[in-house]
Residue, then its C-alpha position, 0 to 999 in steps of 0.5 A: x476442484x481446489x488443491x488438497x490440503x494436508x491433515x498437519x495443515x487441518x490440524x495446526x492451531x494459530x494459538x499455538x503455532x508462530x505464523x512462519x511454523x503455520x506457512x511452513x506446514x502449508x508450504x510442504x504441499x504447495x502446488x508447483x508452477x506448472x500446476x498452477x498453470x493448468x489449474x488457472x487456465x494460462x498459456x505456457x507463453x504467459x508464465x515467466x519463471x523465477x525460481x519456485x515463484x514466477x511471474x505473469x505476462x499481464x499484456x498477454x494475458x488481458x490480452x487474450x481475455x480482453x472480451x472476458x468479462x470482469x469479475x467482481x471488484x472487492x476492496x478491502x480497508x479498515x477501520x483507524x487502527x492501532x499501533x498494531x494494525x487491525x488484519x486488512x491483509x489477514x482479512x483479505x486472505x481469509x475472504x479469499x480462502x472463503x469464497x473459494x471454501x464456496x468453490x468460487x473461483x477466486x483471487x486477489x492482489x496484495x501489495x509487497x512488503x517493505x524490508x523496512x516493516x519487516x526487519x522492524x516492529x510492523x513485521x511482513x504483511x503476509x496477513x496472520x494465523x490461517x489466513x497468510x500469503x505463501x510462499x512467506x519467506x519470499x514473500x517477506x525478503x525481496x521476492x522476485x526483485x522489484x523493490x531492489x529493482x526500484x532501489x537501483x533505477x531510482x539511485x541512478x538517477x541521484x548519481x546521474x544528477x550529483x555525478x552532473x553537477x560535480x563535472x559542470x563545476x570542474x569543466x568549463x562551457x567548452x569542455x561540457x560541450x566536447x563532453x555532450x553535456x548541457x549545462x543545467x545549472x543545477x541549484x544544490x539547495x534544491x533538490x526534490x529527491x533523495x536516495x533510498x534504501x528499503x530499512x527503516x534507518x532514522x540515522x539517514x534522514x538528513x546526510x552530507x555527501x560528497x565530501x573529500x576532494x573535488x573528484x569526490x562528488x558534489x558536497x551538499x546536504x542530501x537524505x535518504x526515504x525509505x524504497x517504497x516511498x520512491x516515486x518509481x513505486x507510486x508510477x509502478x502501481x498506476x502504470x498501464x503497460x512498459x510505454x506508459x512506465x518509460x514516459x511517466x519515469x521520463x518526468x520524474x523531477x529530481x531537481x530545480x535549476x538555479x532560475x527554479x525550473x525543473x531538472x528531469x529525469x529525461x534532462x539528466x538522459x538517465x530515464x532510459x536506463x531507469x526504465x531497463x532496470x525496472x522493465x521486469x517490474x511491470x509484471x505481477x508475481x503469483x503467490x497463493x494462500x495457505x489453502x491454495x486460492x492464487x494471490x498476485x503480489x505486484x507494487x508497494x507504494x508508500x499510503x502515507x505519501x502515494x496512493x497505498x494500493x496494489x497495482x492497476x496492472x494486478x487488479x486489471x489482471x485479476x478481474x480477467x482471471x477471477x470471478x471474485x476479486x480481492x485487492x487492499x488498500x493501505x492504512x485506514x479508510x480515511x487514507x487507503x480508501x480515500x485514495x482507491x476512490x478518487x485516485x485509484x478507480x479514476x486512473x483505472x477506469x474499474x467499479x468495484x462492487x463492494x469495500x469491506x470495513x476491517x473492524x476490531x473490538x479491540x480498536x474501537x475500544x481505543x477509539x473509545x478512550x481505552x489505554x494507549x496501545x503500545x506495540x510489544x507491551x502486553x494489552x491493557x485488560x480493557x483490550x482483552x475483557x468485556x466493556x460494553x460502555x467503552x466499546x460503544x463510545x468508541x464505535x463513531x469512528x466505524x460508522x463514519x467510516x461507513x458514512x464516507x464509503x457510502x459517499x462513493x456509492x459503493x456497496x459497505x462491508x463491516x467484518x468484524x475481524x474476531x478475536x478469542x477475546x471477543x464476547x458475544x455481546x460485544x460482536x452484537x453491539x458492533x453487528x447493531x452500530x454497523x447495520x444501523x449505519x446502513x452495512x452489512x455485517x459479517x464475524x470473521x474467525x479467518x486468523x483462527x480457522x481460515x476458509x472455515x471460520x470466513x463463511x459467513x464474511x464471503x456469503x455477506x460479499x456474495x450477497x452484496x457484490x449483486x447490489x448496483x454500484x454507482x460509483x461517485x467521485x468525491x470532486x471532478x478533476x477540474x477542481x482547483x487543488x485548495x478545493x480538493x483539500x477542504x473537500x477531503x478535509x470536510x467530507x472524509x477527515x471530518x475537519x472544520x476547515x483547512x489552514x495552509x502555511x504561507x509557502x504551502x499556499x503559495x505552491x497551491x496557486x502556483x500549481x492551480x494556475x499552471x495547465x501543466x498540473x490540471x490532471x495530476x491527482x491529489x494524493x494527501x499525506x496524513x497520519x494514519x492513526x488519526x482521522x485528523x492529523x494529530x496521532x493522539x486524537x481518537x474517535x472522531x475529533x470535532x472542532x479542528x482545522x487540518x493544516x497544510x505545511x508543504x505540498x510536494x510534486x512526484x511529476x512522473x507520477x502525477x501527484x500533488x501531495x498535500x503534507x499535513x502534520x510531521x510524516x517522514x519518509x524515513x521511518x526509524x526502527x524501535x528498540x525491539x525490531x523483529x531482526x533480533x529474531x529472525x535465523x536461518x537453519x543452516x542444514x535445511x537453509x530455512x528461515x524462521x522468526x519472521x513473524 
């Protein structure tokens, strides 16, 4: 049996109500921790408060259910979206709050949002209407710590570095050594990482620092990236345990020295104190829908430049706890399942039963030559009325999305993420287009009515997850990097082919002749908004070659990252950021205007 649901909740109207006002109504009755704990069968032992949220002890946990079975592995990704985002995560809750509708037991585990996203346009990703992550305003401001965790672990090894190089150019050799320090010779034009903060601040992207005398640091050009792009976020969503995260956090390059060899976080004698300031990081914080199925949260990673998933540690976790399992992958298939693929299903060992293709009316117009959709303007009426021609042109961009899930062997899932606007004959043709391409199909009112309106979405993934898997990698591990890129380029961006810049290639032979590299995966960086590179380009594009400008190395990690087009790991905040609307009530102390 699940837990009650008010009538208020019952009769509140996403239409009517801000997604914060609907939180607040389901928040007023949520289940406590130690309800939580007998309700999901775990051990006191297992359960490590923190505040009215706590957090799991995922060794423990996996295990004393080491000889349990796995649920069912679901995936969910979309379709190329707009600007807007089309519901993975609005999706994911509403299966969730439908399967268990069907007195499933079931879970999932999403990803932390970025302060960044949140303070700007984008907003949390706490999902939307019926189908949210609760409790919501912890969820979108900090949580139980992780991000700022991550901030200091990744900021002390920037001040490990720079505060080296300003005593190795005010000490002699002798005095180094009476110090126990080595000389690294580190080369200030050559530094791989840079520091972070979790907004979107454009002014940072390329900074001076250390100006002054020469007690005042070391002068250089230096930058700042946003915290979920930090390299200790990719190494917490595919560690397997606290040994794994302090020998990967150990190989974190964080400069080259003067002859071009790495400088490490182990050379540098801070990874030790990198790990202790992230050693709370590994475990998954317990969260819940608003009709109260349980929900982890745990990891962020960037999906431009890392592999944009929720973690190993939660999925392993949930496959343990639930018999059905929900996880999300960053931006759209091209990228985020791409990723979930061949990177994160090859590092975690797990098969998942089906991937869902979160599709909208309203993107595959885009997709079909619609009208430029700009966030915080008004939808061209081409979005919002009935255009059979428009909306059938622009669904290739579905059904090749398709092709490329069924390349992995694994199970497609179109759900048709319903809007008000939606017509009969426009959600038929989508049901027509997707069926004839070889998925499944569901229409999914989830945003409107939550459990209810996502029945049919979780008897089609019932249905699908009984189907055998045989789960196919795109490229085994000993293909060469250059490889690997024309595979992906060909095979999932549909490109002709793959140019690479004289330094790009360069970096590619280096790194394929070199044994140290032959296990890193590749993690491409590209738009999202494109299956090519180039944002403006909708649908399908033919007839193009992807370019590679740079391929940067997270050696901790274990990431090549391919760079195509001008991504940035510093986003900007707009004009009209969501910080502008955001208040707290001083009586009562809670926050309104996150959505």
């Amino acid at each position: 049996m699940g837990f009650k649901i008010s009538q208020k909740y019952n009769d509140a109207d996403p239409r009517k109500l801000m997604d914060w006002q609907i939180a607040e109504i389901a928040e007023e009755n949520m289940p406590t921790v130690d309800e939580w704990r007998d309700k999901l069968g775990l051990k006191k032992e297992e359960i490590i408060p923190m505040g009215n949220l706590c957090k799991l002890d995922f060794m423990k946990i996996i295990d004393r259910l080491k000889d349990k079975p796995d649920g069912k592995y679901i995936e969910v990704t979309a379709i190329t979206p707009t600007p807007l985002g089309e519901g993975k995560s609005t999706t994911s809750m509403g299966l969730i709050e439908g399967l268990g509708k069907r007195g499933k037991n079931v879970g999932g585990c999403l990803r932390q949002p970025s302060g960044g996203p949140t303070m700007n346009v984008k907003g949390t990703a706490a999902g939307g209407g019926k189908s949210l992550l609760i409790p919501m305003t912890e969820f979108s401001l900090g949580l139980t710590g992780d991000i700022n965790d991550i901030i200091n672990a990744h900021n002390l090894a920037m001040v490990a570095m720079t505060s080296r190089m300003q005593h190795e150019r005010n000490y002699d050799d002798a005095e180094l050594a009476k110090r126990k320090l080595k000389r690294l010779d580190i080369d200030p034009t050559n530094i791989e990482m840079g520091w972070i903060i979790d907004f979107c601040a454009q002014s940072l992207r390329n900074i001076v620092i250390g100006l002054g005398g020469k007690m005042d640091g070391f002068t250089m050009q230096s930058k700042f990236g946003i915290a979920v792009s930090s390299e200790l976020m990719a190494i917490l969503s595919i560690v397997r345990d606290l040994k794994d995260l302090r020998e990967r956090l150990g190989s974190i390059v964080v400069a080259y020295d003067k002859k071009g060899n790495p400088v490490t976080t182990t050379d540098l004698e801070v990874a030790g104190a990198m790990c202790a300031w992230m050693r709370n990081t590994i475990n998954p914080t317990l969260m819940m829908s608003t009709e109260y199925q349980p929900c982890l949260v745990h990891a962020g990673p960037f999906a431009n430049i890392a592999v944009g998933q929720s973690s190993i540690i939660g999925d392993r976790v949930g496959l343990k706890m639930f018999d059905y399992h929900v996880t999300e992958s960053g931006f759209a298939a091209d990228i985020g399942f791409e990723k979930f693929w061949n990177v994160k299903s090859r590092l975690s060992g797990l098969v998942p039963n089906v991937s869902i293709l979160t599709t909208t009316i309203r993107a595959s117009k885009m997709h079909g030559g619609g009208p430029t959709v700009v966030p915080g303007r008004p939808l061209p009426d081409e979005y919002t009325k009935e255009n059979l021609a428009l909306l059938e042109k622009g669904l290739c961009n579905m059904t090749h999305l398709i092709g490329v899930i069924r390349k992995s062997g694994i199970n497609p899932v179109v759900c048709i993420n319903a809007f008000h606007t939606d017509t009969k004959d426009e959600i038929a043709l989508v049901r027509k287009y997707a069926e004839q391409a070889g998925a499944r199909c569901a229409l999914s009112e989830h945003w409107l009515k939550g459990g209810d309106g996502a029945l049919e979405l979780a008897d089609v993934v019932m249905d699908a997850c009984k189907d055998k898997t045989e789960l196919k990698f795109l490229y085994p591990l000993e293909t060469p990097l250059r490889k690997r890129v024309e595979l992906v380029a060909k095979e999932v961006y549909g490109a002709d082919g793959v140019s690479w810049t004289p330094d790009a290639d360069a970096k590619a032979k280096r790194f394929e002749s070199d044994p140290k590299y032959k296990d890193f995966m590749t993690m491409m960086v590209k738009t999202h908004l494109s299956l090519s590179h180039d944002p403006t380009k909708k649908g399908v594009p033919t007839g193009w070659i992807l370019p590679v400008r740079d391929v940067l190395v997270f050696g901790g990690a274990k990431f090549l990252c391919p760079v195509t087009g001008t991504i940035s790991l510093m986003p900007g905040t707009g004009s009209d950021p969501a910080y502008r609307r955001v208040d707290v009530d001083v009586n009562t102390g809670r926050v309104s205007g996150l959505f």
